[in-house]
Predicted model as a PDB file, atoms N, CA, C, CB and O in Angstrom, pLDDT in the B-factor column:
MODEL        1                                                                  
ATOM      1  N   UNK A   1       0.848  -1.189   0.000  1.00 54.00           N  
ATOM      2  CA  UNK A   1       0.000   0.000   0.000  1.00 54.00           C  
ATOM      3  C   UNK A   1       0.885   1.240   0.000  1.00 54.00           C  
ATOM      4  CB  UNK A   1      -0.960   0.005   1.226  1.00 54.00           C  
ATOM      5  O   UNK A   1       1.916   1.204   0.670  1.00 54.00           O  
ATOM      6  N   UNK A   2       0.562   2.377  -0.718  1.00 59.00           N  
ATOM      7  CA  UNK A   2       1.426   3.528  -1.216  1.00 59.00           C  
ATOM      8  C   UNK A   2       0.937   4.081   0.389  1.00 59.00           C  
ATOM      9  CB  UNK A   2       0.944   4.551  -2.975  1.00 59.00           C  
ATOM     10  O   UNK A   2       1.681   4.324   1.340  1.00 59.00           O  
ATOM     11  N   UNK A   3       0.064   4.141   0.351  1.00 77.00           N  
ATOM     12  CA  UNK A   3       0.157   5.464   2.134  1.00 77.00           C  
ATOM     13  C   UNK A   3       1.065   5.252   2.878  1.00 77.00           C  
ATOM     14  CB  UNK A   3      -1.076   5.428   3.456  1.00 77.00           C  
ATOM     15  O   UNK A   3       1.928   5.977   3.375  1.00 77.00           O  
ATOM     16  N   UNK A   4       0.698   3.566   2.979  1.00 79.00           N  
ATOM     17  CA  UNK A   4       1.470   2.731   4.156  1.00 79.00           C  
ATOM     18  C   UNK A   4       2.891   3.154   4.356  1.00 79.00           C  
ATOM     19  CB  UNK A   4       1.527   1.143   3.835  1.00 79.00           C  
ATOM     20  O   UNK A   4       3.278   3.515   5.467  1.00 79.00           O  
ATOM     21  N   UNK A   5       3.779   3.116   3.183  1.00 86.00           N  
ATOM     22  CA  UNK A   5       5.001   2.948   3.317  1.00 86.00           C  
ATOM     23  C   UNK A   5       5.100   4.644   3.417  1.00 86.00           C  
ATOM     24  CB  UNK A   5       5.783   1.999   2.122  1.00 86.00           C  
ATOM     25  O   UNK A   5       5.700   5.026   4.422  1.00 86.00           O  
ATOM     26  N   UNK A   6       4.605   5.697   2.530  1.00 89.00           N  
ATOM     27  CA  UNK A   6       4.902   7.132   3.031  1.00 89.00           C  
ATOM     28  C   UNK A   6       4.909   7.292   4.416  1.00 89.00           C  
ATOM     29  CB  UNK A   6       3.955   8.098   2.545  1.00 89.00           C  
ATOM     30  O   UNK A   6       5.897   7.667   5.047  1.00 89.00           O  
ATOM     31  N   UNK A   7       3.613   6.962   4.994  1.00 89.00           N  
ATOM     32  CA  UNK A   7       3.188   7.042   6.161  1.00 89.00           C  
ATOM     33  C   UNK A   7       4.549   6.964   7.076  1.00 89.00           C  
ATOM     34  CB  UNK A   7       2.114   5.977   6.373  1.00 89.00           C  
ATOM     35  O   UNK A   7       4.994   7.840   7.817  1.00 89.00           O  
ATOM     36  N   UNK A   8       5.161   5.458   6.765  1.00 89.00           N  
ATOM     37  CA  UNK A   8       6.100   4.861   7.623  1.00 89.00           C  
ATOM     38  C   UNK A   8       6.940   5.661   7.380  1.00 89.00           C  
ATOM     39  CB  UNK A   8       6.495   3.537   7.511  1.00 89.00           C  
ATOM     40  O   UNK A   8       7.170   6.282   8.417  1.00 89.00           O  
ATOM     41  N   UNK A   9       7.845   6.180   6.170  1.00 91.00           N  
ATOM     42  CA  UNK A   9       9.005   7.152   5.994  1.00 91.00           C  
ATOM     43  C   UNK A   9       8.626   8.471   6.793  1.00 91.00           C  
ATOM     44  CB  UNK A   9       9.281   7.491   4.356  1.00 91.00           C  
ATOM     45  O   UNK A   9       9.582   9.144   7.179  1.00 91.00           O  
ATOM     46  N   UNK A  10       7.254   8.953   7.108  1.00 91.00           N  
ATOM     47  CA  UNK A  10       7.435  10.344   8.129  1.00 91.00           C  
ATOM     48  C   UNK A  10       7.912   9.934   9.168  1.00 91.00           C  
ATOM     49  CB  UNK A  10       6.192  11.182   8.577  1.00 91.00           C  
ATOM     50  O   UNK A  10       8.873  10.395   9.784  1.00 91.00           O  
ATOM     51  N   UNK A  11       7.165   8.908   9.456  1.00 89.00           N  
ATOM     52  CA  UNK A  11       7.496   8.158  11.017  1.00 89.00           C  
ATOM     53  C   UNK A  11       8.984   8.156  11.407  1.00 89.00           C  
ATOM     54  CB  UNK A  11       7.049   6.454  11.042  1.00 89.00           C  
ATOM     55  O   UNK A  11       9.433   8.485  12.505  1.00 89.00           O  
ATOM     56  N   UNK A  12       9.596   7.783  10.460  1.00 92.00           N  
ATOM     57  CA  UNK A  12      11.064   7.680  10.410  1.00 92.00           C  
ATOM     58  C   UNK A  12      11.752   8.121  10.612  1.00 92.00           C  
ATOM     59  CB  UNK A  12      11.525   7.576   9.855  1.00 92.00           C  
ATOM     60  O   UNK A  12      12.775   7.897  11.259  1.00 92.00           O  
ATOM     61  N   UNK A  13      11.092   9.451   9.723  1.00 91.00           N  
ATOM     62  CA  UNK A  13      11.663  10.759   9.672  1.00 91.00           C  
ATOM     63  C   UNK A  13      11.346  11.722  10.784  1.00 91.00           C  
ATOM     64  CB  UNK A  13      11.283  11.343   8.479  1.00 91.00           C  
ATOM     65  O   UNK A  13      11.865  12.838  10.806  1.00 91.00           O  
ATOM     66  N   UNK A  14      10.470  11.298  11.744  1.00 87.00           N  
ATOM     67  CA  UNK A  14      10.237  12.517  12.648  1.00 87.00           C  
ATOM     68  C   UNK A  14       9.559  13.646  12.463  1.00 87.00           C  
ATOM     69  CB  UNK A  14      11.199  12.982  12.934  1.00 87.00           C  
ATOM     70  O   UNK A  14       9.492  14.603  13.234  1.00 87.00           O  
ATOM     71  N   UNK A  15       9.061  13.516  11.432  1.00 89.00           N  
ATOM     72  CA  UNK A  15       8.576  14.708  10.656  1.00 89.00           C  
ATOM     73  C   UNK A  15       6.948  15.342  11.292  1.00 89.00           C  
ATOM     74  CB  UNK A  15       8.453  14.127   8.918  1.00 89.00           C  
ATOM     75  O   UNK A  15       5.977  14.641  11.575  1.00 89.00           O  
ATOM     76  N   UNK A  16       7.026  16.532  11.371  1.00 94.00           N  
ATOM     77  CA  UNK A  16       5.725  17.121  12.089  1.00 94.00           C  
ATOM     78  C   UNK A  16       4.745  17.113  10.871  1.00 94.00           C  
ATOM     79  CB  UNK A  16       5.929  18.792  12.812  1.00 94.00           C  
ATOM     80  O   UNK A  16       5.185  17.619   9.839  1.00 94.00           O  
ATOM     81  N   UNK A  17       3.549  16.636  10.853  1.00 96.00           N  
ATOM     82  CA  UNK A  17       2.632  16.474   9.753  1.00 96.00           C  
ATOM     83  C   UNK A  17       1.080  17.118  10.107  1.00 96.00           C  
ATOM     84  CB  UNK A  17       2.571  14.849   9.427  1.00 96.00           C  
ATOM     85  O   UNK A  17       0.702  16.984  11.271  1.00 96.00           O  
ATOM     86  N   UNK A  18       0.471  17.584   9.457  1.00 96.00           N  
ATOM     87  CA  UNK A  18      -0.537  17.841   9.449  1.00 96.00           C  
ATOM     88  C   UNK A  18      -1.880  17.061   8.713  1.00 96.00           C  
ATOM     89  CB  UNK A  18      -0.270  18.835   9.184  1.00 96.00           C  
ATOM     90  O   UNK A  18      -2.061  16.965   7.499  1.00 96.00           O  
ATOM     91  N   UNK A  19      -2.896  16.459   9.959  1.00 95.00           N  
ATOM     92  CA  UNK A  19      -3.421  14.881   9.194  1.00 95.00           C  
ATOM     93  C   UNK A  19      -5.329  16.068   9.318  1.00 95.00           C  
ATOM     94  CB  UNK A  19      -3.103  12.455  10.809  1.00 95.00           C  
ATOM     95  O   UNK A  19      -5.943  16.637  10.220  1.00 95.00           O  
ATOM     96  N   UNK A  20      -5.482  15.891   8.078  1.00 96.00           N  
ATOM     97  CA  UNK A  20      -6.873  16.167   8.065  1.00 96.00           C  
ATOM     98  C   UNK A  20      -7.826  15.097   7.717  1.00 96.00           C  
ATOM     99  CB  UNK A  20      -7.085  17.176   7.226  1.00 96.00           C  
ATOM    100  O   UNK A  20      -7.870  14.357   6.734  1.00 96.00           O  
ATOM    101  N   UNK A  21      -8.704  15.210   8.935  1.00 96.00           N  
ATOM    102  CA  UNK A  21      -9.871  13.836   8.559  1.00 96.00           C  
ATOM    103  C   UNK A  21     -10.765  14.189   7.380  1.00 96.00           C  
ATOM    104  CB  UNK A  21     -11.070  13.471   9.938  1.00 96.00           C  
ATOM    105  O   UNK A  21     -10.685  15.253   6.766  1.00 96.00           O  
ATOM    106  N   UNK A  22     -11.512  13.337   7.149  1.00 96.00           N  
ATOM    107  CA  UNK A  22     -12.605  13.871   6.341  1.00 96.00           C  
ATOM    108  C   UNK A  22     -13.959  14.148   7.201  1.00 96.00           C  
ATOM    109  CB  UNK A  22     -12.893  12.840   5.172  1.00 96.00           C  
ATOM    110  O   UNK A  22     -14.861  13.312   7.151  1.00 96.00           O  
ATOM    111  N   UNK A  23     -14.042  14.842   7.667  1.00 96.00           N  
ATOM    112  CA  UNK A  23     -14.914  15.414   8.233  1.00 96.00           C  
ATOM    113  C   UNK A  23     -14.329  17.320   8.460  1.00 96.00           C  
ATOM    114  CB  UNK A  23     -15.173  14.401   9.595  1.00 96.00           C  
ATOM    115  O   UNK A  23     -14.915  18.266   8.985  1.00 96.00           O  
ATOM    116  N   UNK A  24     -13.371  17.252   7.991  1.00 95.00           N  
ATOM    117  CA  UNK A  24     -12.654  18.603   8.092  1.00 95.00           C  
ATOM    118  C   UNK A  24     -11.464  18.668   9.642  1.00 95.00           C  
ATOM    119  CB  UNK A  24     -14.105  19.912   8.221  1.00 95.00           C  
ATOM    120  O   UNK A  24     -10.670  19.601   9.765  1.00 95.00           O  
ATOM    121  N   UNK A  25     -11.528  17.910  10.332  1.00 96.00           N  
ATOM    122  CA  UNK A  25     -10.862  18.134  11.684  1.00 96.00           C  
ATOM    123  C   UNK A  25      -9.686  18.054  10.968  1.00 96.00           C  
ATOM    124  CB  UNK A  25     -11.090  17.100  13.025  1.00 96.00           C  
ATOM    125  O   UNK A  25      -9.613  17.582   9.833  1.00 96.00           O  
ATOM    126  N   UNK A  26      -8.354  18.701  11.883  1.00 97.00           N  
ATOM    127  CA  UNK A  26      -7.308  18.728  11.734  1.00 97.00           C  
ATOM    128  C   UNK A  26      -6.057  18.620  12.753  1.00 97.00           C  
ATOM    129  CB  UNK A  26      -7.397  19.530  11.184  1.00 97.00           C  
ATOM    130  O   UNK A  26      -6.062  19.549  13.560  1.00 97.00           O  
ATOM    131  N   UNK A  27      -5.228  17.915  12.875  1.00 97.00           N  
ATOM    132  CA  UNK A  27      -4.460  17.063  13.993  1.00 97.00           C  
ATOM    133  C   UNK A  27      -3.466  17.110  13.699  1.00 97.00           C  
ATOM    134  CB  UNK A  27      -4.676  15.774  14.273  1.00 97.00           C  
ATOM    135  O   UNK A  27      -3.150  16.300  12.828  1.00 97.00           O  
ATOM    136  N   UNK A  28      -1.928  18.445  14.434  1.00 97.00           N  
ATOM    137  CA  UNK A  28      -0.920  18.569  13.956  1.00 97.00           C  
ATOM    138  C   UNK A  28       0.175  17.914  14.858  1.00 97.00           C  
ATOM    139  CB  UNK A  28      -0.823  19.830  13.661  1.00 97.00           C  
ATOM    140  O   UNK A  28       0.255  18.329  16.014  1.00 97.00           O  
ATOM    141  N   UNK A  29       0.928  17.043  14.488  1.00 97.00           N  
ATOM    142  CA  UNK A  29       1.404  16.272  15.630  1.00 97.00           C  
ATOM    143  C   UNK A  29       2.642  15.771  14.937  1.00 97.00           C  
ATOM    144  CB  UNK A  29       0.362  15.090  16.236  1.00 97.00           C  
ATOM    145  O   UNK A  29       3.153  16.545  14.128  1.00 97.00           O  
ATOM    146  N   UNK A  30       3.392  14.202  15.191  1.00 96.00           N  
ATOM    147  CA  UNK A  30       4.420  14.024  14.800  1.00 96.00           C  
ATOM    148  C   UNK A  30       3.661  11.993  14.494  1.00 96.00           C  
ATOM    149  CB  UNK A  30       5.846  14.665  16.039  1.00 96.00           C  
ATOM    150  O   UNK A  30       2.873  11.358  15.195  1.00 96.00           O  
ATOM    151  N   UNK A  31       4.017  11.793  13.842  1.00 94.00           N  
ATOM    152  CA  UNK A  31       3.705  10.433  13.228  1.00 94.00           C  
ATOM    153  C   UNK A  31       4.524   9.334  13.946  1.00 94.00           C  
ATOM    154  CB  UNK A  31       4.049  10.417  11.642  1.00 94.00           C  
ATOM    155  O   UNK A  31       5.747   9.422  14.054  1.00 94.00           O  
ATOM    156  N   UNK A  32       3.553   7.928  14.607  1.00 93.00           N  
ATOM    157  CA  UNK A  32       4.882   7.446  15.457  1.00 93.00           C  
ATOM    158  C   UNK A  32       4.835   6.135  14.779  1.00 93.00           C  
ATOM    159  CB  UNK A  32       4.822   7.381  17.335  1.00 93.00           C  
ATOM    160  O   UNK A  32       5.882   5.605  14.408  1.00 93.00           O  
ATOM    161  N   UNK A  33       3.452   5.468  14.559  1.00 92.00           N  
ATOM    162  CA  UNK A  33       3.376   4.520  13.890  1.00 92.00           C  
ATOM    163  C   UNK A  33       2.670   4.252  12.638  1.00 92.00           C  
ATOM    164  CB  UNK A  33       3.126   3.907  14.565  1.00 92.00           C  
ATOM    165  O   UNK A  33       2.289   5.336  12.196  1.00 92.00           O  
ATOM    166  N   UNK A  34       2.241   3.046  11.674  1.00 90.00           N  
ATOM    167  CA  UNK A  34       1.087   3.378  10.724  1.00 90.00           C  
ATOM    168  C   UNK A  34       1.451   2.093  10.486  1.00 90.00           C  
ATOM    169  CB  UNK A  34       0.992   4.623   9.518  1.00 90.00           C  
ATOM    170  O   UNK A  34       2.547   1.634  10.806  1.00 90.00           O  
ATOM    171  N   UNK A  35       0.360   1.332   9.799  1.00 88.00           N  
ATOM    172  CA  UNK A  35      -0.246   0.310   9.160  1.00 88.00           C  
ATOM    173  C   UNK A  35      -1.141   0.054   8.162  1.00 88.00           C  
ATOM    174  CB  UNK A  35      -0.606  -0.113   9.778  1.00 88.00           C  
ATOM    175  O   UNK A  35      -0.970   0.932   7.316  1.00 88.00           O  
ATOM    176  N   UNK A  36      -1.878  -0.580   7.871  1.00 87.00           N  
ATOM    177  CA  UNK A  36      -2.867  -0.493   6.833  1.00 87.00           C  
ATOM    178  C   UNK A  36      -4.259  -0.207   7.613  1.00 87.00           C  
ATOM    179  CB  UNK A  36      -2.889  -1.888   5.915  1.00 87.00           C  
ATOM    180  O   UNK A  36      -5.241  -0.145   6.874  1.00 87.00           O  
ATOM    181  N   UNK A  37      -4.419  -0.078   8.592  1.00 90.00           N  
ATOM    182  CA  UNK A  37      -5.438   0.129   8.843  1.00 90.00           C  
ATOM    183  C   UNK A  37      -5.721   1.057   9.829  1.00 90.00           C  
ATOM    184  CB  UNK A  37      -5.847  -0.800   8.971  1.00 90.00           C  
ATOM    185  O   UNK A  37      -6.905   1.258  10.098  1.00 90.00           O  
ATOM    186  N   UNK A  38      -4.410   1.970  10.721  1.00 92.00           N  
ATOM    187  CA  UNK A  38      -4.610   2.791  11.300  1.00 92.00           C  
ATOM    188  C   UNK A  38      -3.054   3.435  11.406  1.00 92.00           C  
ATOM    189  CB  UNK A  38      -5.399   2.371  12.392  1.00 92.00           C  
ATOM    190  O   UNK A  38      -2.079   2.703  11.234  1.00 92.00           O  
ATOM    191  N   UNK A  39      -2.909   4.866  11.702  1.00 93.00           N  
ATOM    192  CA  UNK A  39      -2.225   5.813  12.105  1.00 93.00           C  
ATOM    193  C   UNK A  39      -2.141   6.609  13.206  1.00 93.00           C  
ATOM    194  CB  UNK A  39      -2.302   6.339  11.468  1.00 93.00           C  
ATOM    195  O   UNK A  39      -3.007   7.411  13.557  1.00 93.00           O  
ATOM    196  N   UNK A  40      -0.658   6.305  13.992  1.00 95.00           N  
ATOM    197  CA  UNK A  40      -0.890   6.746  15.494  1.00 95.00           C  
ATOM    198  C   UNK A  40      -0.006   8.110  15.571  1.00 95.00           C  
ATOM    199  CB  UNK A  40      -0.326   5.476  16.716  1.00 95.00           C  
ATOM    200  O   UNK A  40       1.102   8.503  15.207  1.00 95.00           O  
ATOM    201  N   UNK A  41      -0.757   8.430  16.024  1.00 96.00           N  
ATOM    202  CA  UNK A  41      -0.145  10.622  16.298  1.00 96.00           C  
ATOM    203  C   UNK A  41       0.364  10.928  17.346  1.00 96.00           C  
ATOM    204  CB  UNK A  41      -1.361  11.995  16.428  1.00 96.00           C  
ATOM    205  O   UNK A  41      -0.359  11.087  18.330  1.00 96.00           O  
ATOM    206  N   UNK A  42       1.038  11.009  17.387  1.00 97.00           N  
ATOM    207  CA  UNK A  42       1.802  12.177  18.867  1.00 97.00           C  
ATOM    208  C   UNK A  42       1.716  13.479  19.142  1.00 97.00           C  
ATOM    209  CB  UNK A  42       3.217  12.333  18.922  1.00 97.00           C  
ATOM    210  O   UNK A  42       2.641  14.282  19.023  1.00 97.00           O  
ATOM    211  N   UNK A  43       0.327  13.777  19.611  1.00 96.00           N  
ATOM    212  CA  UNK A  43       0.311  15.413  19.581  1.00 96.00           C  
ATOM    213  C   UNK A  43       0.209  15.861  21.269  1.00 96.00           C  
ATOM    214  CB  UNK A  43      -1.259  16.082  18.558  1.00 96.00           C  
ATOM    215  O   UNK A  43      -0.535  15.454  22.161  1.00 96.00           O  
ATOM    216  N   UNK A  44       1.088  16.680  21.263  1.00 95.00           N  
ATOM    217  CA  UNK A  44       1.540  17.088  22.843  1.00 95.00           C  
ATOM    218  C   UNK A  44       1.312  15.948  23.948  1.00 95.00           C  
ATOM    219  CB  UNK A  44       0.610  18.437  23.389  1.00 95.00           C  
ATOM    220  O   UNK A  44       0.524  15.912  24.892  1.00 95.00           O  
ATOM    221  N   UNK A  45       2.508  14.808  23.395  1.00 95.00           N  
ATOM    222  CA  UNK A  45       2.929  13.850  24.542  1.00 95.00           C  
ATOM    223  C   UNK A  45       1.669  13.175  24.753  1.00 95.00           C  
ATOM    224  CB  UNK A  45       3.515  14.564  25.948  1.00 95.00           C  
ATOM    225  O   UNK A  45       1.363  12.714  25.852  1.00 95.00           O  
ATOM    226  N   UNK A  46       1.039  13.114  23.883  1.00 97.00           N  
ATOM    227  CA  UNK A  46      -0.656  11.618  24.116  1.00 97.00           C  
ATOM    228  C   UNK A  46      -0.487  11.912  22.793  1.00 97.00           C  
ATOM    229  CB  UNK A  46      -2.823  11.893  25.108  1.00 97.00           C  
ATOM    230  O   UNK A  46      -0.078  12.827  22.078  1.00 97.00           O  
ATOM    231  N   UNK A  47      -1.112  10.424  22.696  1.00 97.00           N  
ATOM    232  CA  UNK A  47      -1.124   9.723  20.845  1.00 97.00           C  
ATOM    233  C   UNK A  47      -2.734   9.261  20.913  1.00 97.00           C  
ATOM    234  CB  UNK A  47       0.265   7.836  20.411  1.00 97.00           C  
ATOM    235  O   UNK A  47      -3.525   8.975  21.812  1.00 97.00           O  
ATOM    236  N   UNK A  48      -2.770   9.360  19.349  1.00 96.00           N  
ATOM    237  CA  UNK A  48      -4.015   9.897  19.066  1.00 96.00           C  
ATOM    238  C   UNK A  48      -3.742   8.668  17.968  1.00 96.00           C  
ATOM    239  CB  UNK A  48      -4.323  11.708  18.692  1.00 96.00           C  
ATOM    240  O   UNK A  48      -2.644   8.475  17.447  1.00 96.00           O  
ATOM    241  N   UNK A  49      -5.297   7.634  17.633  1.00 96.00           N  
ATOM    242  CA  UNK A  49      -4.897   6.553  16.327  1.00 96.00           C  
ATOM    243  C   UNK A  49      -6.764   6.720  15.795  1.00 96.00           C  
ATOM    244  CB  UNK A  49      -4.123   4.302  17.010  1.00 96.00           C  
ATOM    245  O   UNK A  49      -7.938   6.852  16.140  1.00 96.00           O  
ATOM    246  N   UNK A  50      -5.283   6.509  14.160  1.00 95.00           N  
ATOM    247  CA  UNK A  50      -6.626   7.520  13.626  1.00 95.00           C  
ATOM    248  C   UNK A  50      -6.766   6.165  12.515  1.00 95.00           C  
ATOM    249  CB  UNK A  50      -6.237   9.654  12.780  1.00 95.00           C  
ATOM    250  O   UNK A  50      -5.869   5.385  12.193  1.00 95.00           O  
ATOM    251  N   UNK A  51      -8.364   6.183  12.010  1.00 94.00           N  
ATOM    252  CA  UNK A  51      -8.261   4.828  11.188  1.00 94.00           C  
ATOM    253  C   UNK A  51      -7.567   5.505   9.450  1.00 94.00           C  
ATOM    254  CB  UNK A  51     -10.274   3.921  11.072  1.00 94.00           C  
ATOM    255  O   UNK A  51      -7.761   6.641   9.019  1.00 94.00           O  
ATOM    256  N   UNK A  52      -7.053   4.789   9.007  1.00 91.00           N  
ATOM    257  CA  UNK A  52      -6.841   5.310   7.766  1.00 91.00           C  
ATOM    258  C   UNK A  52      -7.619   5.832   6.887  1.00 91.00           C  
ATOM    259  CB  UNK A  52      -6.411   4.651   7.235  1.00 91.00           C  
ATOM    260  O   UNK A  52      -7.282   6.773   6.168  1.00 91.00           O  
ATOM    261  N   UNK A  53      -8.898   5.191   6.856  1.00 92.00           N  
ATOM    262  CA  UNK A  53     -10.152   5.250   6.105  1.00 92.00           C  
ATOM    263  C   UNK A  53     -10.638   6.625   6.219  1.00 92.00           C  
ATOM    264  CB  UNK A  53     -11.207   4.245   6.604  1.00 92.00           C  
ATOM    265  O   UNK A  53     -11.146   7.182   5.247  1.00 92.00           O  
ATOM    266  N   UNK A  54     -10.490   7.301   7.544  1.00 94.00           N  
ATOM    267  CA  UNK A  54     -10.978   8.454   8.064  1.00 94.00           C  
ATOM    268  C   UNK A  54      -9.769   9.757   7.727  1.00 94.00           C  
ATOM    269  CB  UNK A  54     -11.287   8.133   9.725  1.00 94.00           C  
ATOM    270  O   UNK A  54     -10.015  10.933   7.995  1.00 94.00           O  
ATOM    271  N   UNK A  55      -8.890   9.451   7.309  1.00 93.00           N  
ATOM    272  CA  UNK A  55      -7.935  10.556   6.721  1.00 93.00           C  
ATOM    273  C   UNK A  55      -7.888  11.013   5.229  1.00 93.00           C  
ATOM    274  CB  UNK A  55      -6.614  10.122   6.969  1.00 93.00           C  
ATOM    275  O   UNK A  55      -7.339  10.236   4.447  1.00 93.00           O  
ATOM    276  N   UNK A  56      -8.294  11.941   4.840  1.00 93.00           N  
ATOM    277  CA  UNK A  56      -8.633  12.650   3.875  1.00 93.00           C  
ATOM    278  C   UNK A  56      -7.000  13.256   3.636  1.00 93.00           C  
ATOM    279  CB  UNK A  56      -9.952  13.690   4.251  1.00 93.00           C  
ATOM    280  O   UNK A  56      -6.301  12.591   2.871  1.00 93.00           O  
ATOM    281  N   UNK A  57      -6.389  14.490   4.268  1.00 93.00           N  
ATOM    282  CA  UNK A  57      -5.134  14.089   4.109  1.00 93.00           C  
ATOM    283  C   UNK A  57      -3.827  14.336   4.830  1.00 93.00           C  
ATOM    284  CB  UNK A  57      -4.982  14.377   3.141  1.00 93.00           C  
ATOM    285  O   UNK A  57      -4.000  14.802   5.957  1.00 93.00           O  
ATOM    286  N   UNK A  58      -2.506  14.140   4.464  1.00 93.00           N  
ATOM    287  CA  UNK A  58      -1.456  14.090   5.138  1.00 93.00           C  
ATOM    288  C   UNK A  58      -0.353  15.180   4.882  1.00 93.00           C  
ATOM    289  CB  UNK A  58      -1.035  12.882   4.960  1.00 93.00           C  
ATOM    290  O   UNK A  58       0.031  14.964   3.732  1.00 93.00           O  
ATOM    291  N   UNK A  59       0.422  16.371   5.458  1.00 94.00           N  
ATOM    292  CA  UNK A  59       1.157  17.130   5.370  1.00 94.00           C  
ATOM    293  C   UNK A  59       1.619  17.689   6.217  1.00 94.00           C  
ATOM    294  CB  UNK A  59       0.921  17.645   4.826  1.00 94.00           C  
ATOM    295  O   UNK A  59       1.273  18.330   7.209  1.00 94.00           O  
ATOM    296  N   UNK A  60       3.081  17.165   5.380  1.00 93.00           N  
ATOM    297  CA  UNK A  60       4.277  17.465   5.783  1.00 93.00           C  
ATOM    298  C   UNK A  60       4.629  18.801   5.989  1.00 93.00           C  
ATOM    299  CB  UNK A  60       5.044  16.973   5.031  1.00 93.00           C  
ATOM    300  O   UNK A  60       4.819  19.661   5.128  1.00 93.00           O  
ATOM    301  N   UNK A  61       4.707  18.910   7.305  1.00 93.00           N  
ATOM    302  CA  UNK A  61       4.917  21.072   7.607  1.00 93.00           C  
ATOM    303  C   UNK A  61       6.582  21.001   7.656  1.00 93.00           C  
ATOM    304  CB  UNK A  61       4.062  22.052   9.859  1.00 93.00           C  
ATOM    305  O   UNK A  61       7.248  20.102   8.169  1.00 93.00           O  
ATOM    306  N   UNK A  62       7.030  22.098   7.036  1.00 79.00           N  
ATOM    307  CA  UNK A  62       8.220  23.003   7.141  1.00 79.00           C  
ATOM    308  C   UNK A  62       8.613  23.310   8.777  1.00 79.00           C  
ATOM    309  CB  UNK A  62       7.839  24.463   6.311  1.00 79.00           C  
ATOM    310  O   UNK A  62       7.957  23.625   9.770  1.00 79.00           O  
ATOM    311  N   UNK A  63      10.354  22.984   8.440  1.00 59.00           N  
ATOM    312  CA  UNK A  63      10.383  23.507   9.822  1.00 59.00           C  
ATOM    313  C   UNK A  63       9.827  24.802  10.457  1.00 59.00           C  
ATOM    314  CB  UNK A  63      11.549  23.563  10.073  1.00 59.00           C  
ATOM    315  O   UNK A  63       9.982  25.016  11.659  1.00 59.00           O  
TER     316      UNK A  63                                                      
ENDMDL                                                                          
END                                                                             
């Protein structure tokens, strides 16, 4: 799966991302894990797992 493995390279990377659901919410945090069926967030020291299905989309913020 193409998400999957992006997903995993932020993770990797440490990278602060910005995950918008489809419902419009928006969750700026740091990416710790991902799978095919869910994505776990680190936003201010509590992680947040989000189903994949429910992410509309994923971005990568500038330092």
């Amino acid at each position: 799966m193409l998400m999957k493995s992006e997903l995993q390279e932020l993770a990797r990377k440490n990278a602060e991302v910005r995950v918008i659901i489809v419902n419009g919410f928006q969750i700026v945090g740091r990416i710790v894990d991902a799978d095919e069926s869910a994505v776990v967030i680190e936003v201010n020291g509590s992680r947040k797992v989000i189903n994949v299905n429910a992410v509309s989309t994923v971005e990568p913020l500038k330092g």
